[in-house]
mmCIF file as Biopython writes it, N, C-alpha, C and O atoms, coordinates in Angstrom:
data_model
#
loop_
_atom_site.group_PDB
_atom_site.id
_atom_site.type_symbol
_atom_site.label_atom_id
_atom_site.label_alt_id
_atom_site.label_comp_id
_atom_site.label_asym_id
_atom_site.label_entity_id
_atom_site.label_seq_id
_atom_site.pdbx_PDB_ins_code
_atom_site.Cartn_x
_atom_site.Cartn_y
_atom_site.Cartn_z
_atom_site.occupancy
_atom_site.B_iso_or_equiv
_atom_site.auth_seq_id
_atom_site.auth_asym_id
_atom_site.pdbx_PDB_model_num
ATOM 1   N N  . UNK A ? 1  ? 14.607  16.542  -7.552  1.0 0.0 1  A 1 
ATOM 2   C CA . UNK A ? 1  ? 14.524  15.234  -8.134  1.0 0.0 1  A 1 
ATOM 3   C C  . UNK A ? 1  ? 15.163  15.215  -9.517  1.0 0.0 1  A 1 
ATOM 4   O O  . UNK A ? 1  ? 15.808  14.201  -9.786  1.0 0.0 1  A 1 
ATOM 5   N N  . UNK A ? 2  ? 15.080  16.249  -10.506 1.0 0.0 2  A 1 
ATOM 6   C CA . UNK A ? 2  ? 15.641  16.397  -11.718 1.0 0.0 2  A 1 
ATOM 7   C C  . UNK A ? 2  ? 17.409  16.074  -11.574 1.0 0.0 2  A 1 
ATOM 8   O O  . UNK A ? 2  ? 17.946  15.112  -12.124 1.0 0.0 2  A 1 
ATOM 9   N N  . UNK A ? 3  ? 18.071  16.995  -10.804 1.0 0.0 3  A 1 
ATOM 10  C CA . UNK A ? 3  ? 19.327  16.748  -10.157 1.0 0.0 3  A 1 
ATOM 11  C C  . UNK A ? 3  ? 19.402  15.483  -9.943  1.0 0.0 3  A 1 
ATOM 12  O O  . UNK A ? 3  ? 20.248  14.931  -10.646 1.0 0.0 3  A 1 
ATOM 13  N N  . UNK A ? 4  ? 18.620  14.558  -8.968  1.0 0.0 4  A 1 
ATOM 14  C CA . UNK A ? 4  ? 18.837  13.094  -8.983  1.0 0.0 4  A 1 
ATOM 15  C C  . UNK A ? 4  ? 18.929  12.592  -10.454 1.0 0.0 4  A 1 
ATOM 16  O O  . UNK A ? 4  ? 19.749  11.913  -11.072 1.0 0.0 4  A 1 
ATOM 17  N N  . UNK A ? 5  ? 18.203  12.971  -10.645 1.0 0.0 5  A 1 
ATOM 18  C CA . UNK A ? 5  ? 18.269  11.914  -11.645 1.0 0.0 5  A 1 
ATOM 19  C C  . UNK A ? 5  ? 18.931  11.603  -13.348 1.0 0.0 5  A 1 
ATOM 20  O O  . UNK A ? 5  ? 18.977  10.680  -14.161 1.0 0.0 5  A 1 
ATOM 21  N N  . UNK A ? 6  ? 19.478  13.384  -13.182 1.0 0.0 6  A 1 
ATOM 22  C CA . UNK A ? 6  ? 20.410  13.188  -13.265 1.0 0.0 6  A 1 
ATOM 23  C C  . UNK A ? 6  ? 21.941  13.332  -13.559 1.0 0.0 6  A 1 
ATOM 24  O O  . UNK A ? 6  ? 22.611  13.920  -14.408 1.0 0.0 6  A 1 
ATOM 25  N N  . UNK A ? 7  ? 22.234  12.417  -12.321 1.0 0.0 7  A 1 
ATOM 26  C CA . UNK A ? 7  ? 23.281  11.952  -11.708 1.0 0.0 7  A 1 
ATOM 27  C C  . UNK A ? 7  ? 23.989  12.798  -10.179 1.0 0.0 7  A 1 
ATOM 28  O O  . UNK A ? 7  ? 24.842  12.332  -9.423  1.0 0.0 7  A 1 
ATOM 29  N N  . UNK A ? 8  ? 23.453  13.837  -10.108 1.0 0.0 8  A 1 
ATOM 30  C CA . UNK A ? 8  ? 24.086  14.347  -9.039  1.0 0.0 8  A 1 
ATOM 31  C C  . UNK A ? 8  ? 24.074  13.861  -7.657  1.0 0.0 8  A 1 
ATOM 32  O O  . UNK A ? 8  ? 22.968  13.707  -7.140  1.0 0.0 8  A 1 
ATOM 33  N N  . UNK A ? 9  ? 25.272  13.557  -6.878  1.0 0.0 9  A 1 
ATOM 34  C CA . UNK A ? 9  ? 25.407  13.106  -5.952  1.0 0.0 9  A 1 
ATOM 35  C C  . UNK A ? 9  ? 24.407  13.714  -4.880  1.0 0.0 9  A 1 
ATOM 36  O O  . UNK A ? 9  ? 24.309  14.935  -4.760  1.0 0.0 9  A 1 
ATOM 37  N N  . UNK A ? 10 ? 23.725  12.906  -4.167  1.0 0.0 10 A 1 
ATOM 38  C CA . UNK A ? 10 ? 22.266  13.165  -3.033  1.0 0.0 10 A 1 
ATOM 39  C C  . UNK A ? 10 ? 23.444  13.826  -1.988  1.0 0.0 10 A 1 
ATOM 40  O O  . UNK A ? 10 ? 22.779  14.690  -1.417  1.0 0.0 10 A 1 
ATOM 41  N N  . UNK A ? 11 ? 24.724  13.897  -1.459  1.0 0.0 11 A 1 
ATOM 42  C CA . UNK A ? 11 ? 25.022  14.778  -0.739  1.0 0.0 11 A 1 
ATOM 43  C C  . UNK A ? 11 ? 25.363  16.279  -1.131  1.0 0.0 11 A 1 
ATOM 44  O O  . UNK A ? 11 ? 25.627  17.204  -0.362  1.0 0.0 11 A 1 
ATOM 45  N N  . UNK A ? 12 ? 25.297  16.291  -2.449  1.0 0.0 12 A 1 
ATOM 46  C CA . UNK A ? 12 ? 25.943  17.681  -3.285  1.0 0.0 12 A 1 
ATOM 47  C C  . UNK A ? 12 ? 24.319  18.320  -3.131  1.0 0.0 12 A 1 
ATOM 48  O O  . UNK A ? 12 ? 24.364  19.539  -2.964  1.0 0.0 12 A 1 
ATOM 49  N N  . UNK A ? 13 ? 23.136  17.853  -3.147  1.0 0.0 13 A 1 
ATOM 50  C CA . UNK A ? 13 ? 21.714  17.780  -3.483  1.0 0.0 13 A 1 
ATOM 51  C C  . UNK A ? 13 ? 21.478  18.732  -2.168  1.0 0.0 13 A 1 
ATOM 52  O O  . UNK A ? 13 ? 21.086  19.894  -2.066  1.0 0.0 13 A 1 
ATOM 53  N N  . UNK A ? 14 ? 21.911  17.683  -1.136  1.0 0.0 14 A 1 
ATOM 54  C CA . UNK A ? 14 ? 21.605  17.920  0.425   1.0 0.0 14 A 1 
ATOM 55  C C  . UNK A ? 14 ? 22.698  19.437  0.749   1.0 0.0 14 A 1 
ATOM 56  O O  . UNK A ? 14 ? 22.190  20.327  1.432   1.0 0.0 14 A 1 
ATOM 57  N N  . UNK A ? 15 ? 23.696  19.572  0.393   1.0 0.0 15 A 1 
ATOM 58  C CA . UNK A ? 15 ? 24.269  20.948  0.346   1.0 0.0 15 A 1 
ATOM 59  C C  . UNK A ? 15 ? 23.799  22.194  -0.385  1.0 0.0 15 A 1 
ATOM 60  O O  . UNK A ? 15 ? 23.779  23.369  -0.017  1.0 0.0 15 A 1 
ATOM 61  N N  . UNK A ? 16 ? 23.405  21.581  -1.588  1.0 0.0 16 A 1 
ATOM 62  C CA . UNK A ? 16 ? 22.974  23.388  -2.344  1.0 0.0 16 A 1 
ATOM 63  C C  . UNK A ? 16 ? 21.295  23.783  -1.567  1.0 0.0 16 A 1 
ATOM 64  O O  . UNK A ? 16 ? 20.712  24.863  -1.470  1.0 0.0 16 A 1 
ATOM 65  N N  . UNK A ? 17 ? 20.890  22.360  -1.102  1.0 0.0 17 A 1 
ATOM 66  C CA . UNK A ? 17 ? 19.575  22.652  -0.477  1.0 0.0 17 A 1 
ATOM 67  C C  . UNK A ? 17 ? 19.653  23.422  0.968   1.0 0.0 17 A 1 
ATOM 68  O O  . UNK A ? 17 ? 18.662  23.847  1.562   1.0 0.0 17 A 1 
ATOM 69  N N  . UNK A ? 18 ? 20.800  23.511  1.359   1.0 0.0 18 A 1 
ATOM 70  C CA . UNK A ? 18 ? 21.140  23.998  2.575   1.0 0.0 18 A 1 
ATOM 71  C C  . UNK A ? 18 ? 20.582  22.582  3.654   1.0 0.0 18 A 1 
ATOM 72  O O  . UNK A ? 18 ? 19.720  22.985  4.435   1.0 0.0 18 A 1 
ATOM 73  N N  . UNK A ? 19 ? 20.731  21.875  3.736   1.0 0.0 19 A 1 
ATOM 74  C CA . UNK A ? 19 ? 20.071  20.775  4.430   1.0 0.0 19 A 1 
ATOM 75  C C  . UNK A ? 19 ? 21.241  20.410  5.690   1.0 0.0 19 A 1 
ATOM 76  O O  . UNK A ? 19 ? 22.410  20.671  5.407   1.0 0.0 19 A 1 
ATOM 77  N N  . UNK A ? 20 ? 21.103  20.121  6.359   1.0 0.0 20 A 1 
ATOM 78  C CA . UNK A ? 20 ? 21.711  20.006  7.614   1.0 0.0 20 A 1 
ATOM 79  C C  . UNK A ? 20 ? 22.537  18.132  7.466   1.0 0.0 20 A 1 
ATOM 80  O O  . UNK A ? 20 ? 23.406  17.542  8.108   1.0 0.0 20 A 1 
ATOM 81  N N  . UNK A ? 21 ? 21.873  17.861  6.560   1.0 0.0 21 A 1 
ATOM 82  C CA . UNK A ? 21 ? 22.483  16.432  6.666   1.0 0.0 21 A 1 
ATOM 83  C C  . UNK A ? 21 ? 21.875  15.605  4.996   1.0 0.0 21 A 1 
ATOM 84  O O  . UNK A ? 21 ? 20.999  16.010  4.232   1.0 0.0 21 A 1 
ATOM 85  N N  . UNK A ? 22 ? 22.687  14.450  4.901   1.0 0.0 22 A 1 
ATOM 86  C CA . UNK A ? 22 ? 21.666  13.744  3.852   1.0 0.0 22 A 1 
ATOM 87  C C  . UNK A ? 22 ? 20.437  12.988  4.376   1.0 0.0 22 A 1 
ATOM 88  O O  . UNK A ? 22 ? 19.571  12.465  3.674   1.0 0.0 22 A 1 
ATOM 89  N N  . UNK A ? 23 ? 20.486  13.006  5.536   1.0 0.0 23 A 1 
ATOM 90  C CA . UNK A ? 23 ? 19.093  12.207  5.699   1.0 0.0 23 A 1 
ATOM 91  C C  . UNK A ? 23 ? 18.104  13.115  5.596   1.0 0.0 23 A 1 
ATOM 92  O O  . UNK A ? 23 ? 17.022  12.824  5.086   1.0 0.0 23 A 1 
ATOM 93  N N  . UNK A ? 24 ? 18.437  14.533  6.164   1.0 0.0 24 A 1 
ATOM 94  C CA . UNK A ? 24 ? 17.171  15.333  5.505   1.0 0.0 24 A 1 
ATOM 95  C C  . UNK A ? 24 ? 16.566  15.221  4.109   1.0 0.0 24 A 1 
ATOM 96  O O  . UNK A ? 24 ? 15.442  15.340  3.621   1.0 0.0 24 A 1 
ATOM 97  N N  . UNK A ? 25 ? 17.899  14.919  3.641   1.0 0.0 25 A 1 
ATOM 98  C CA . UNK A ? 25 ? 16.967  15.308  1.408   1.0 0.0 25 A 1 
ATOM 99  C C  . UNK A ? 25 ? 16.520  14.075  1.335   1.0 0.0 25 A 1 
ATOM 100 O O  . UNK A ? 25 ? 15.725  13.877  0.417   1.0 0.0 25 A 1 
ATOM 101 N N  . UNK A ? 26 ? 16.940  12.628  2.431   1.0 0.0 26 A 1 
ATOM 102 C CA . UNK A ? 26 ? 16.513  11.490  2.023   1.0 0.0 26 A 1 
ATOM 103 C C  . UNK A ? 26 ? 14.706  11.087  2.163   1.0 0.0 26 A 1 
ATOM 104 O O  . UNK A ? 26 ? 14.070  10.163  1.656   1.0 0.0 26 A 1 
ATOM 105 N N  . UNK A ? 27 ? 14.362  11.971  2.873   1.0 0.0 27 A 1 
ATOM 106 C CA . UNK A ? 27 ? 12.968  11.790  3.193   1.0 0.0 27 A 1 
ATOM 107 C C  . UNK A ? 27 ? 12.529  12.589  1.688   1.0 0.0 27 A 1 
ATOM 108 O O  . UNK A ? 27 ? 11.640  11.845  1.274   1.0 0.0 27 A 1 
ATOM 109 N N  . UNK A ? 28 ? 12.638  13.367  0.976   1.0 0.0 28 A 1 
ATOM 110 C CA . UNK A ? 28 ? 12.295  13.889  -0.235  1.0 0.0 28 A 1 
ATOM 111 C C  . UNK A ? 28 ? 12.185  12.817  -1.559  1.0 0.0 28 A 1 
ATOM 112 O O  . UNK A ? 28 ? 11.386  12.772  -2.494  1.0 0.0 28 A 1 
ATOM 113 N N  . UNK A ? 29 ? 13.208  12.086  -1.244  1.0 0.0 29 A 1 
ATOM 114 C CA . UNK A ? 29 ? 13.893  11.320  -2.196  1.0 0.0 29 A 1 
ATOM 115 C C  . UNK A ? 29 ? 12.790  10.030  -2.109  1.0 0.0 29 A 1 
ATOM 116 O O  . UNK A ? 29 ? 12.396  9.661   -3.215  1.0 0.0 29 A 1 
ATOM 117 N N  . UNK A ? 30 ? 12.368  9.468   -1.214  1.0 0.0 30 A 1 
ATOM 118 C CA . UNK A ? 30 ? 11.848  8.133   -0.213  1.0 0.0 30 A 1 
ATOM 119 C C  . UNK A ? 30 ? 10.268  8.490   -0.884  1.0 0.0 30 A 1 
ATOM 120 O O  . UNK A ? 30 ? 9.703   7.505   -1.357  1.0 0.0 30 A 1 
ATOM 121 N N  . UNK A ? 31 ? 9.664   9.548   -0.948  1.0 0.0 31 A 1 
ATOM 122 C CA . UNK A ? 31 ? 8.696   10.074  -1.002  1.0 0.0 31 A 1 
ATOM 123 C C  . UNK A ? 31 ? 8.138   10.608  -2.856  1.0 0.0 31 A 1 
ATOM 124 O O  . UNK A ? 31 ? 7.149   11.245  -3.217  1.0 0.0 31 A 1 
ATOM 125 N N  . UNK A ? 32 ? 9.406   9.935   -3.747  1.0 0.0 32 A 1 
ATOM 126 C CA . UNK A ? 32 ? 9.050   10.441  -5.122  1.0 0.0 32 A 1 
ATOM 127 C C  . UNK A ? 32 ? 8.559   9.134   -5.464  1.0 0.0 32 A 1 
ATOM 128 O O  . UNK A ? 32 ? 9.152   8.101   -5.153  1.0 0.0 32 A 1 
ATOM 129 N N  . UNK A ? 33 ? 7.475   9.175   -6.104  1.0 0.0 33 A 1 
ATOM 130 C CA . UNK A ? 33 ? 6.758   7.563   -6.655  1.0 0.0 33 A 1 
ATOM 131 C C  . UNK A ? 33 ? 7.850   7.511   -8.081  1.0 0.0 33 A 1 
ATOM 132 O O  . UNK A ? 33 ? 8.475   6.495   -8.382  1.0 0.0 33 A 1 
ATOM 133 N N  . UNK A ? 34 ? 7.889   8.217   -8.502  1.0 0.0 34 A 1 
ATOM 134 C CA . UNK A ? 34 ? 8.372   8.090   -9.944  1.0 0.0 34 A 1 
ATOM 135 C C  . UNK A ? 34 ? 9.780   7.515   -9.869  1.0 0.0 34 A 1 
ATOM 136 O O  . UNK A ? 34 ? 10.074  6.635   -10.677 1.0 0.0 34 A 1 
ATOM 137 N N  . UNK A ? 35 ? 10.760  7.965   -8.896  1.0 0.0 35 A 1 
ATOM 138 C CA . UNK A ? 35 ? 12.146  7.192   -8.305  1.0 0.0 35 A 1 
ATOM 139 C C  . UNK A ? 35 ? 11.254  5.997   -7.936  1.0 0.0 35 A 1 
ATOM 140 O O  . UNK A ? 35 ? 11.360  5.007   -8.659  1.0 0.0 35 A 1 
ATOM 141 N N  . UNK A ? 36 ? 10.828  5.975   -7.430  1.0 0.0 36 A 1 
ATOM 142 C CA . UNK A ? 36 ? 10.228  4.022   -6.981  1.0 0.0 36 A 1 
ATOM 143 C C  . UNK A ? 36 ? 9.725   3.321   -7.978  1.0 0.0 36 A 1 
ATOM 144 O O  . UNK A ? 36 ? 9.907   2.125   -7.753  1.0 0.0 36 A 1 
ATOM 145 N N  . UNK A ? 37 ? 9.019   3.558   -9.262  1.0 0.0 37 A 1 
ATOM 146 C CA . UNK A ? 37 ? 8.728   2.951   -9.981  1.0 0.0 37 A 1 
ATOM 147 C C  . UNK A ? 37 ? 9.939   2.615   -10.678 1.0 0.0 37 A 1 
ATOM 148 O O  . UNK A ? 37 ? 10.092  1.422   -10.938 1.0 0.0 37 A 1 
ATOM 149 N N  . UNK A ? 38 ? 10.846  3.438   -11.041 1.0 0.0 38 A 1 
ATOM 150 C CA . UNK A ? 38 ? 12.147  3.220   -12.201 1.0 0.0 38 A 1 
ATOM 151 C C  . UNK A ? 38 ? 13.066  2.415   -11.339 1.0 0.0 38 A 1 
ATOM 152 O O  . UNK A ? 38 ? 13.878  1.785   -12.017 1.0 0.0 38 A 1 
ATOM 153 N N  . UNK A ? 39 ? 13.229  2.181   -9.553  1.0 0.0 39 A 1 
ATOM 154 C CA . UNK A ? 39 ? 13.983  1.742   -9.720  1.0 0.0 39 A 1 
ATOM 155 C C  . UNK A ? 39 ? 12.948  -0.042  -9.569  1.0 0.0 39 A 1 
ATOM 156 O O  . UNK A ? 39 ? 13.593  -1.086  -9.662  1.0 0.0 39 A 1 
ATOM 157 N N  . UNK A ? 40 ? 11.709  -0.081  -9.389  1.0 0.0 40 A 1 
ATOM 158 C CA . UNK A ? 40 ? 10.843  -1.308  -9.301  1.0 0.0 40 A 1 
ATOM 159 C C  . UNK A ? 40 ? 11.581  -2.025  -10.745 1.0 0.0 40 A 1 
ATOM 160 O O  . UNK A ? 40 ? 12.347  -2.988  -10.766 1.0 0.0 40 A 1 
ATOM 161 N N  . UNK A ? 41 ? 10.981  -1.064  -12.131 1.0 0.0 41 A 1 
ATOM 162 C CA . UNK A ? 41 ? 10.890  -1.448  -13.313 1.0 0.0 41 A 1 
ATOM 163 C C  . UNK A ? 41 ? 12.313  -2.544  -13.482 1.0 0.0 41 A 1 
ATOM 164 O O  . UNK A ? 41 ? 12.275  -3.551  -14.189 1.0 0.0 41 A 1 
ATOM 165 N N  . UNK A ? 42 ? 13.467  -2.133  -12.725 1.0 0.0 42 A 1 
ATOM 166 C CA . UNK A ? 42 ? 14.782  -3.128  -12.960 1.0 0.0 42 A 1 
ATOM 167 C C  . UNK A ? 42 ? 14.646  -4.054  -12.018 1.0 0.0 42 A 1 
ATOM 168 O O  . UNK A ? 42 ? 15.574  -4.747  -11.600 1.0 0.0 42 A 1 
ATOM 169 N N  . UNK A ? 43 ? 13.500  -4.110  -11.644 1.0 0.0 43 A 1 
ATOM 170 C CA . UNK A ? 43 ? 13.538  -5.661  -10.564 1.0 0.0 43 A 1 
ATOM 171 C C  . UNK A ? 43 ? 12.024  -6.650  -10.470 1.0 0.0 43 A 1 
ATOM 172 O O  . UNK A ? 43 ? 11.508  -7.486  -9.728  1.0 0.0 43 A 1 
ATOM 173 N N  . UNK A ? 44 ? 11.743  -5.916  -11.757 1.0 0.0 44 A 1 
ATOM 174 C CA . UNK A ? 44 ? 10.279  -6.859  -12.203 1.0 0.0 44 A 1 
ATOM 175 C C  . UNK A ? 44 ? 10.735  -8.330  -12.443 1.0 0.0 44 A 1 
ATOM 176 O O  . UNK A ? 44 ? 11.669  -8.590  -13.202 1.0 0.0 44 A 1 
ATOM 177 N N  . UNK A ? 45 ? 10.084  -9.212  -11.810 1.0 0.0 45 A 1 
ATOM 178 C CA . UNK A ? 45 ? 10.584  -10.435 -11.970 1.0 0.0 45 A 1 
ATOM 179 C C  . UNK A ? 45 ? 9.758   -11.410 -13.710 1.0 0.0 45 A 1 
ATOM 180 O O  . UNK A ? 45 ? 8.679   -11.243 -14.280 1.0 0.0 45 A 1 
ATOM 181 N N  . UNK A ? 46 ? 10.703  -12.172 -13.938 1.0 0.0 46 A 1 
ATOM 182 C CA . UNK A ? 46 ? 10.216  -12.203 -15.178 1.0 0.0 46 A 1 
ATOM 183 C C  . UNK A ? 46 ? 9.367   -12.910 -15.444 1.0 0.0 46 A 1 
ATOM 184 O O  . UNK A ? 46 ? 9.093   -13.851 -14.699 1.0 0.0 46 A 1 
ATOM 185 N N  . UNK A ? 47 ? 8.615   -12.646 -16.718 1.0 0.0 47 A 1 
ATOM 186 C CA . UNK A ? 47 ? 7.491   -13.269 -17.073 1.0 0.0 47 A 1 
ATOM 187 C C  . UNK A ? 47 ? 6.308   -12.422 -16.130 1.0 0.0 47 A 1 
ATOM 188 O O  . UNK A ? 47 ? 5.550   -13.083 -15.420 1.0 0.0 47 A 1 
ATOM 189 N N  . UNK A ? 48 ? 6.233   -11.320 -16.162 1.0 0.0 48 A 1 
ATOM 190 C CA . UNK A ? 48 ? 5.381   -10.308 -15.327 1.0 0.0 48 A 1 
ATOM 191 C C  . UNK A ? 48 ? 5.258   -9.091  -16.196 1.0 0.0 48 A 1 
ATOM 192 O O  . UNK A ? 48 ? 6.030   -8.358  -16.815 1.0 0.0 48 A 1 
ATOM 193 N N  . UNK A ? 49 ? 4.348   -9.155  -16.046 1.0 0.0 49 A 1 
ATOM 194 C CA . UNK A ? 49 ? 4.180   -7.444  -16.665 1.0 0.0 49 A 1 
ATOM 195 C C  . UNK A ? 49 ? 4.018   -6.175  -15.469 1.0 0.0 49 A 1 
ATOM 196 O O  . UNK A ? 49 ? 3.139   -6.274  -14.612 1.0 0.0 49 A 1 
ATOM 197 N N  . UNK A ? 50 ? 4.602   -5.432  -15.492 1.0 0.0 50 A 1 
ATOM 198 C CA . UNK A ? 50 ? 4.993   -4.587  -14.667 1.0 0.0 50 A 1 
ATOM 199 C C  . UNK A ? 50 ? 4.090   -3.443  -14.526 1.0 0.0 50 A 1 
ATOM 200 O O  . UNK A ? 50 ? 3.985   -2.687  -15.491 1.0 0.0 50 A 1 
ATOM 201 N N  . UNK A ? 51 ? 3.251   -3.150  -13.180 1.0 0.0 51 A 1 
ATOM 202 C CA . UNK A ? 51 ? 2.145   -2.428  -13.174 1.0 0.0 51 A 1 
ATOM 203 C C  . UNK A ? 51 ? 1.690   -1.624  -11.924 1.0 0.0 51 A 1 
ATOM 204 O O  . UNK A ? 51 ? 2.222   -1.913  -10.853 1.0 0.0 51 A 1 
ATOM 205 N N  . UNK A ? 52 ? 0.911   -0.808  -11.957 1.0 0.0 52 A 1 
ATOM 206 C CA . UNK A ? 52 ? 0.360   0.052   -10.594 1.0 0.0 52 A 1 
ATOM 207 C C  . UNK A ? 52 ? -0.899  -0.942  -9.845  1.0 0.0 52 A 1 
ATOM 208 O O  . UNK A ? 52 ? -1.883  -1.575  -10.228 1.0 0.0 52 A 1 
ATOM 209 N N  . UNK A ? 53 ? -0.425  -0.739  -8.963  1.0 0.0 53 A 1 
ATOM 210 C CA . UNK A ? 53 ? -1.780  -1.408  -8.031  1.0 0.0 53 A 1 
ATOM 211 C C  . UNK A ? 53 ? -3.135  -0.266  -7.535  1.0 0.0 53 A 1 
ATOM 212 O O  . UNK A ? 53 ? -3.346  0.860   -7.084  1.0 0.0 53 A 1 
ATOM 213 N N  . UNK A ? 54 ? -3.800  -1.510  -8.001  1.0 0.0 54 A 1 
ATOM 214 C CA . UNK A ? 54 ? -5.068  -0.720  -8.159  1.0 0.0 54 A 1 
ATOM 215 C C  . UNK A ? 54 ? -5.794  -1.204  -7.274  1.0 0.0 54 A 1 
ATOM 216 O O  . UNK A ? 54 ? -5.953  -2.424  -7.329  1.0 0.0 54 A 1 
ATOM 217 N N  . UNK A ? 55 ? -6.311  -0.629  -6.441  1.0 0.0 55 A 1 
ATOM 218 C CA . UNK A ? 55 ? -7.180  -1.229  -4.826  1.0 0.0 55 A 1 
ATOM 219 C C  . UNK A ? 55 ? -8.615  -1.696  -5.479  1.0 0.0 55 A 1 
ATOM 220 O O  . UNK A ? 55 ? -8.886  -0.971  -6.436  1.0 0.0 55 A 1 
ATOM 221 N N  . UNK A ? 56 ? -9.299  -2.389  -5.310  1.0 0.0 56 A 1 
ATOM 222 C CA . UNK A ? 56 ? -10.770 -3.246  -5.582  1.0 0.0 56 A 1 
ATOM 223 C C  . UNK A ? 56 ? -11.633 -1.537  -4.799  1.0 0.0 56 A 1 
ATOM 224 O O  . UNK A ? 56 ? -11.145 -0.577  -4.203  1.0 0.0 56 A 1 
ATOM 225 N N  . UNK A ? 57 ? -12.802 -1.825  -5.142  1.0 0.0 57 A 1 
ATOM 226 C CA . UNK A ? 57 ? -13.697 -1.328  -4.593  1.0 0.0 57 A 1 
ATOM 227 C C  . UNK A ? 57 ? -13.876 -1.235  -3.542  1.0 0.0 57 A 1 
ATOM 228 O O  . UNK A ? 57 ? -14.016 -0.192  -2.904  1.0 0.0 57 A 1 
ATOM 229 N N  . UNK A ? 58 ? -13.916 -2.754  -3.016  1.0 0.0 58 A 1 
ATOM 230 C CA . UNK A ? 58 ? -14.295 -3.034  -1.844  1.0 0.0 58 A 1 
ATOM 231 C C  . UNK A ? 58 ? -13.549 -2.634  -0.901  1.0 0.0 58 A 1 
ATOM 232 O O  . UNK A ? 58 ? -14.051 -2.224  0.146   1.0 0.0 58 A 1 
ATOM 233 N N  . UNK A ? 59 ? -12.074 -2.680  -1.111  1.0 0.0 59 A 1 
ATOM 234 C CA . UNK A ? 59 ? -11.294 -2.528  -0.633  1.0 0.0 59 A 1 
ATOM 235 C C  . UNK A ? 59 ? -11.264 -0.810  -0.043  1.0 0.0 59 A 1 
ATOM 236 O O  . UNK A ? 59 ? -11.154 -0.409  1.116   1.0 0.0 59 A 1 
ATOM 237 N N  . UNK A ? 60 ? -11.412 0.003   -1.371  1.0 0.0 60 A 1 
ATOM 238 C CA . UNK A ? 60 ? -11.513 1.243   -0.420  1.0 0.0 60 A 1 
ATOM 239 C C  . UNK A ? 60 ? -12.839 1.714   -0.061  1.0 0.0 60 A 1 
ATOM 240 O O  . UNK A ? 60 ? -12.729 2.881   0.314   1.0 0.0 60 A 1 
ATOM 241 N N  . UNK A ? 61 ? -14.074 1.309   -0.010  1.0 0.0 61 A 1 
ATOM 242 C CA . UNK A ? 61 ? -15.084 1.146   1.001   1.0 0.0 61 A 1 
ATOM 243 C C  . UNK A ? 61 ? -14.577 0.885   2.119   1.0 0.0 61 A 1 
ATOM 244 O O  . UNK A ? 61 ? -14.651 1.739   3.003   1.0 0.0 61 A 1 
ATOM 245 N N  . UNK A ? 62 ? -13.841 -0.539  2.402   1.0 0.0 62 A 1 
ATOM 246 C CA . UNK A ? 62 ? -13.658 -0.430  3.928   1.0 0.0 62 A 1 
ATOM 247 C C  . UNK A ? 62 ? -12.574 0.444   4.307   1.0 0.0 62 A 1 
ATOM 248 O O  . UNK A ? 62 ? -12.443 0.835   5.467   1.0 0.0 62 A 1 
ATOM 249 N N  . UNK A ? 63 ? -11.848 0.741   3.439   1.0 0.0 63 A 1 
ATOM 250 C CA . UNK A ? 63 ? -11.199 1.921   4.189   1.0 0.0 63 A 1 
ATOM 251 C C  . UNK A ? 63 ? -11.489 3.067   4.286   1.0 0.0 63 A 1 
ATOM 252 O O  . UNK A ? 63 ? -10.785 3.718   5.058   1.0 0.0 63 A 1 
ATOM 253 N N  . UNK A ? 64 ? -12.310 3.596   3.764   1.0 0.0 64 A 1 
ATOM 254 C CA . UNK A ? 64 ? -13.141 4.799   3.931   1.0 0.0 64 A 1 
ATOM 255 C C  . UNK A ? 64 ? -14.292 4.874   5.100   1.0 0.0 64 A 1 
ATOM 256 O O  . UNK A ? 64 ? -14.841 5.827   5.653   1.0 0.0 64 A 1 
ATOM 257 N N  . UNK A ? 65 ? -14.420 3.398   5.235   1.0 0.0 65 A 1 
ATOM 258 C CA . UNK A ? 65 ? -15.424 3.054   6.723   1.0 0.0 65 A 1 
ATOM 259 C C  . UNK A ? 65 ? -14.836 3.574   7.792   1.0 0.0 65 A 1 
ATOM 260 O O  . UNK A ? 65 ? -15.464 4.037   8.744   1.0 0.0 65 A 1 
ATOM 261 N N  . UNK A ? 66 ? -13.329 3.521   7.685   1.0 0.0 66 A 1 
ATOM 262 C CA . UNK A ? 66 ? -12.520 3.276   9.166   1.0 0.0 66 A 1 
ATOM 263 C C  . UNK A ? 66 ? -12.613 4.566   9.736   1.0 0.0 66 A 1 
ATOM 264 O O  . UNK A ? 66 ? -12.126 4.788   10.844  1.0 0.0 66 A 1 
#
């Protein structure tokens, strides 16, 4: 992820990793919260303050029911 970010091309990524393809390193990539937040932060719509979601209580009670 450091390499991503930065700048190295995700197929140069997917080669030194020995990876058989880029869709292999893409599941790595898909799976970093911190790449998802930075690229969220440039598409916060405005007049929003930009934030983590935080589940209610209740909410994970019933999912802990299931």
């Amino acid at each position: 992820m450091e390499l991503l970010r930065h700048g190295v091309d995700r197929s140069v990524i997917a080669l030194w990793l020995g990876h058989e393809s880029v869709e292999t390193t893409q599941m790595y990539l898909h799976a970093d919260l911190r790449l998802k937040e930075e690229a969220l932060s440039h598409t916060t719509p405005l007049l929003t303050k930009p934030s983590r979601y935080r589940p209610s209580d209740q909410l994970l009670a019933f999912l802990e029911a299931l």
